[in-house]
N, C-alpha and C positions, 0 to 999 in steps of 0.2 A: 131520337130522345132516349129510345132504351137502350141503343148503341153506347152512348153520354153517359150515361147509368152505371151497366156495366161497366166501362173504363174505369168511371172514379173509386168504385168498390174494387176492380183489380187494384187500384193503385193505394187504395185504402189497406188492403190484407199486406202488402209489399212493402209497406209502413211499418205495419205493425210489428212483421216479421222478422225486424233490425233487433238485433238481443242488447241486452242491456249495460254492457261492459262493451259496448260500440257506441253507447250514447255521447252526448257532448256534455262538458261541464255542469250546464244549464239542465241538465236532466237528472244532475247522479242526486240529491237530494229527495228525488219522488219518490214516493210510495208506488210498487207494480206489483202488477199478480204473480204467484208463484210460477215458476220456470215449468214448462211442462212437464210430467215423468215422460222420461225417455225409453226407447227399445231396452229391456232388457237383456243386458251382457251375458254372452259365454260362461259358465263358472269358471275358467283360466284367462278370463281375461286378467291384463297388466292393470294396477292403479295406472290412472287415465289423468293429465294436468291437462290444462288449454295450452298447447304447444304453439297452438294458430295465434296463439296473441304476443307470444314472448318476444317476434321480432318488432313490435307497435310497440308493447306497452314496457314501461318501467319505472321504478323507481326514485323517489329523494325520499333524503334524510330529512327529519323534521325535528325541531325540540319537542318533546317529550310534555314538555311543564304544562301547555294549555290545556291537555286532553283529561279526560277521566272517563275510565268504562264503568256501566253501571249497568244492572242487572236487575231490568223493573218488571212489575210485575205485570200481568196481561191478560189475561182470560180465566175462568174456574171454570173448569170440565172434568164432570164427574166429582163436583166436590174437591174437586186439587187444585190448589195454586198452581199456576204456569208462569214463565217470567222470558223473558226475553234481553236481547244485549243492547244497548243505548250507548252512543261513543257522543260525549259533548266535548267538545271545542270551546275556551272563555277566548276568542279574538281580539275583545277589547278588553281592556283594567275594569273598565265599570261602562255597565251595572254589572256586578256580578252572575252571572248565569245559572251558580249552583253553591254549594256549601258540603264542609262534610262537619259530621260533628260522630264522639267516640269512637272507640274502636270493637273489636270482636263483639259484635260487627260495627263496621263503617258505614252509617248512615249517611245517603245522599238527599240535602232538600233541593227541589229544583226550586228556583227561585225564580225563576222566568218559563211561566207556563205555556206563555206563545213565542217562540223561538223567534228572533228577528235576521235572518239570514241575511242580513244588508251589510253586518259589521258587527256585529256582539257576538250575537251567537250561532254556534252549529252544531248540529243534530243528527243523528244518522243511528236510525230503527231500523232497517231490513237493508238485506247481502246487497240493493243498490245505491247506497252509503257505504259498503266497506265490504273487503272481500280479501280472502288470504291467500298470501302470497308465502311459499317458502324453497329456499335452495333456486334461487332465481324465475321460480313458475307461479303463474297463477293457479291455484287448485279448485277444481271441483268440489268441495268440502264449503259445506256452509257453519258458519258459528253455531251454536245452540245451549242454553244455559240448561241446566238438570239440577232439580234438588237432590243431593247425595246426602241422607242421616245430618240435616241441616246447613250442610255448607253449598254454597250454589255455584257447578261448576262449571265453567266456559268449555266447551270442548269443540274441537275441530271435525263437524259430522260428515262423512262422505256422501254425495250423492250417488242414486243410482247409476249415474252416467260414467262415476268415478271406477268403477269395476268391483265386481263381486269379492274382489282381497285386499277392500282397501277397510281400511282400521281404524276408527275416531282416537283424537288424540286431545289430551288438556292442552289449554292453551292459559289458562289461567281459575283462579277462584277467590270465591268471598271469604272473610272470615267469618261469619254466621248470615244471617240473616235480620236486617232492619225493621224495626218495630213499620216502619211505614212501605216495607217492600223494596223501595230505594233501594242498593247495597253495591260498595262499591267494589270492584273487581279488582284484584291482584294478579298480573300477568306471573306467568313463571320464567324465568331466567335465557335468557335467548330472543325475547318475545320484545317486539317492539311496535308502535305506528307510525307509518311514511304516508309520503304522497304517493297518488297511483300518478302516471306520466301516460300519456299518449303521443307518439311523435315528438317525444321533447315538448310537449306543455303539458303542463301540472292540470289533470280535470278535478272534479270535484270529490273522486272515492278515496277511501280512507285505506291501505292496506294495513292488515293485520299482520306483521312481515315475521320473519325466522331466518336464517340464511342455511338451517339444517334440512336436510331433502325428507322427504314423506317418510321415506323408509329408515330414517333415523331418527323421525320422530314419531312413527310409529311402535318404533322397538325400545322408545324408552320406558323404563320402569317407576312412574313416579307415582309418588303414594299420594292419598286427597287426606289433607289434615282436618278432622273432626271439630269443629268447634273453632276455639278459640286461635286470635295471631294472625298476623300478616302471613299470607305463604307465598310472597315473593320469592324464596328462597327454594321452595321445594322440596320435595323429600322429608325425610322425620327432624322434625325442630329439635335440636344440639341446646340444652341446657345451657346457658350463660355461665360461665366460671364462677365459682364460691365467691363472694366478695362484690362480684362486679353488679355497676347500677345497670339496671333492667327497666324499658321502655312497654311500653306496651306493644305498642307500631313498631319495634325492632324483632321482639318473636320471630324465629323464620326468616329473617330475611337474611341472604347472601351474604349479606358480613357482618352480622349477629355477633358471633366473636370477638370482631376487630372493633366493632361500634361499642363493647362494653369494654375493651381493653384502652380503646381511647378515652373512657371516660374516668375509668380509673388512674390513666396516666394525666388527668388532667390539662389537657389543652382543648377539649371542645365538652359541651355538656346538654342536656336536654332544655324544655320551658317550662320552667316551674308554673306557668298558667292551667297545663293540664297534663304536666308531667307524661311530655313526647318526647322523642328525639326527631322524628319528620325526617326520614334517610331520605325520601327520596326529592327532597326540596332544595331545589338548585343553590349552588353558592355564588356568593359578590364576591369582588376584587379585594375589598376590605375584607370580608370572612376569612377568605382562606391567609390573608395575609397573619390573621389572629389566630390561624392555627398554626401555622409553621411556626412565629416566633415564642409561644405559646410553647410549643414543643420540642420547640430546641433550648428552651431555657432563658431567653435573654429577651421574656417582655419587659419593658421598660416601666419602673415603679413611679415613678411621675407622671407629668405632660409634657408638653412643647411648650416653648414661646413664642413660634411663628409658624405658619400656614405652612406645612412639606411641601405642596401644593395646591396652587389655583383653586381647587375645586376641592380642597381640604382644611376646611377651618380646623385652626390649632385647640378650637372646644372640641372637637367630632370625638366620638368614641376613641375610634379607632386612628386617628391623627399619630398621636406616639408610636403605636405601633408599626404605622405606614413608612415612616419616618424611620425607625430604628431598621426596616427590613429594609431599607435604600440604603441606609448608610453601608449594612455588611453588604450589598450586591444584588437580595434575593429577588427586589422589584425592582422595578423602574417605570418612570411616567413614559405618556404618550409622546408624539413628534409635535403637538402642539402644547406642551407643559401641563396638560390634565393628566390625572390619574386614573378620575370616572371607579371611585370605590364603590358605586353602588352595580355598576355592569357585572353581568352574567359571566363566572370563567368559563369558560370549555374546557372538556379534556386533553386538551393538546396542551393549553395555558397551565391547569394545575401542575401537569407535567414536568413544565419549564422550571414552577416554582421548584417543584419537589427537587427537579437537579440541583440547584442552586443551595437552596437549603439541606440536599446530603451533601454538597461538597464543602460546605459550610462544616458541617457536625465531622467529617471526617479529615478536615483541614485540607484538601485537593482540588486540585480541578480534572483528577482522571479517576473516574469510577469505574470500577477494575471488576467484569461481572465474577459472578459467585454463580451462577448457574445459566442452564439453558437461553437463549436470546430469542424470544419468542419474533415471527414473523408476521405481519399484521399483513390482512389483506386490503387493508383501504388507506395505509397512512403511506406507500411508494407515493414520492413527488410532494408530499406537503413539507410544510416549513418547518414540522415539529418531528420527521420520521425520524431523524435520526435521536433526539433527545427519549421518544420512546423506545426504540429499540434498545437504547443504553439503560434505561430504568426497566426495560424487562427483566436484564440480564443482570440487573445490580436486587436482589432479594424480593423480584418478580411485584417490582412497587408502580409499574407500569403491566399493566394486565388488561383481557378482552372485557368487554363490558358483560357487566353482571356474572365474569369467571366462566363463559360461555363463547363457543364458536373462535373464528380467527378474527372476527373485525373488533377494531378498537374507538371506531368513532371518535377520531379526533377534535370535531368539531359540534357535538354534541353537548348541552350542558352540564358540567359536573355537576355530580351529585352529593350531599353531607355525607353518603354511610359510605362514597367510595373514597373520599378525600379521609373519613376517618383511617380505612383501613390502608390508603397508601402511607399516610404519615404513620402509622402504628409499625406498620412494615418497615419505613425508613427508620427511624428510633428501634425497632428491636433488631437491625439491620447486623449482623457477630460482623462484618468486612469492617476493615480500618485500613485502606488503601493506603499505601505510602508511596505514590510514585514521586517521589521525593528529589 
């Protein structure tokens, strides 16, 4: 019997032993104890990734639109607030799982206190919910939020395991801080969330991904913005042009510029409900169709008198518009006569648009590049490589996401501040192709 004993406590410890990025799906949602501190390293030791896992584990791409990092608060020691990183998931439309409301800062209300992992919602508090990945490794480096002179910043912390030269780096921040602690995070430019992949199945952890290696996001120089604005963009917030309408939610962000020179050129505009622009709020089939013809000049001052198509009553907003962008080329319906104007474009889709409506505005069908032809590392073999390489090369109206890294994420959902600044780019485009 004590034989029996022993055995199950060996097989108990031999359990326990399995670390946590080995788990199965069905685990990666728990709450575990903190990772043990390990031997302390060399002082020459090398930053240190989990190298043992890169042949298992890897990545997908995910849309962007369900997630939100939020930065809640967690324990008072010593009298300080301390806060922690919360990545929620809205999986279904309703019930709604969270809200934001204002900006500097962006208040987070959760609206579902008991998370329902069944189908609504997902949640992930501590590194075995989410864990960051960059330059194709998984890293040693845990998240951890830091109040810096009010703004609360995400950074990427090494562990000791990670080697005594390794260097905490941002990965994102708040624009203040929430009357209720809530506060929603702003990743910085490169920064994205994927699935984590074991053997080609999708488990349950959340990468915090990059595609730049340690040591080049170690050495980059990026300032933490004080206060107020979105610092999606990074670095010192670039004043809007004299003149131009200015959003609140635009401050800082990446195409800051482009998002108020498009509004000046009148083809896309904010919500006068509470005076946004919302860059990062994916676009419909119909949206973008209202930008392009919007900016080429030729909305139609009427309506229709018949449905363009099936799934476009000649009432809809955007009916004439859909309507006027078939006639010159710039759309077209599905293979089974819908349009579906309410569907999500992708970046490969806006793309398509954008060729169509520069060949459009320049009278061609050969867009003749004006600079460098940038080379993408993930659109070789898709349907749309070749349409982006030709809009890199035609006033750089095809570009990597967020003006970061070589990937262009073809299949990811566009976004309003990027679709702003590729149409602004294609309209202030000096080429006038004439292959005539």
């Amino acid at each position: 019997m004590k034989s029996f004993r022993l055995t199950i406590a060996a097989l108990a410890t031999a359990a326990i032993a399995t670390t946590a990025g080995n788990l199965p799906s069905a685990f990666a949602q728990m709450d575990t104890m903190p990772e043990p501190a390990p031997t302390e390293l060399p002082a020459d030791s090398p930053i240190e990734v989990q190298t043992d896992a890169s042949a298992t584990f890897g990545m997908n791409e995910t849309d962007q639109t369900p997630f939100i990092m939020v930065a809640q608060p967690t324990s008072r020691l010593g009298g300080k607030q301390r806060y922690g990183l919360m990545i929620i998931e809205q999986k279904r439309e309703e019930p709604l799982c969270y809200s934001t409301t204002g900006s500097s800062p962006t208040q987070v209300n959760i609206l579902l206190l008991n998370f329902d992992f069944s189908g609504i919602c997902g949640k992930s508090t501590d590194t075995n919910g989410y864990i960051i990945r960059a330059g194709g490794e998984d890293l040693k480096f845990d998240p951890v939020v830091e109040n810096e002179d009010g703004v609360l910043v995400l950074y990427a912390k090494p562990r000791r395991s990670a080697g005594s030269n390794a260097e905490k780096f941002i990965i994102g921040q708040t624009d203040g801080i929430a009357a209720n602690g809530f506060t929603q995070i702003f990743m910085k430019p490169g920064w994205r969330l994927a699935r984590q992949t074991f053997n080609d199945s999708v488990t349950g952890r959340t990468y915090i991904a990059n595609d730049m290696t340690v040591a080049q996001l170690s050495g980059q120089d990026v300032a933490i913005e004080p206060g107020g604005g979105d610092q999606s963009g990074g670095g010192v917030v670039t004043p809007p042009p004299s003149g131009a309408a200015s959003f609140p939610d635009v401050t800082g962000d990446t195409y800051a510029n482009e998002i108020n020179r498009a509004v000046q050129l009148g083809f896309i505009s904010g919500f006068a409900e509470d005076n946004t622009f919302r860059p990062r709020a994916s676009l419909t089939r119909e949206q973008l169709v209202s930008i392009a013809v919007e900016g080429l000049g030729v909305a139609p001052a009427s309506a229709v008198g018949a449905n363009p198509f099936p799934d476009v009553p000649a009432s809809r907003w955007s009916a004439a518009k859909i309507k006027t962008a078939q006639d010159l080329g710039i759309v077209s319906g599905y293979g089974d006569g819908s349009f579906r104007p309410t569907a999500e474009v992708t970046r490969a889709e806006l793309i398509a648009i954008m060729r169509r409506a520069a060949e459009y505005k320049n009278g061609t069908t050969t867009l003749v590049a004006n600079q460098p032809v940038d080379t993408f590392s993930d659109t070789n073999g898709h349907w749309a490589n070749d349409v982006i390489s030709n809009l890199s090369g035609f006033c750089g109206v095809a570009s990597p996401l967020n003006e970061t890294g070589t990937a262009f994420y073809p299949n990811q959902a566009a976004q309003r501040n990027y679709a702003a600044a590729a149409m602004v780019r294609l309209l202030d485009c000096t080429q006038t192709t004439a292959a005539q």
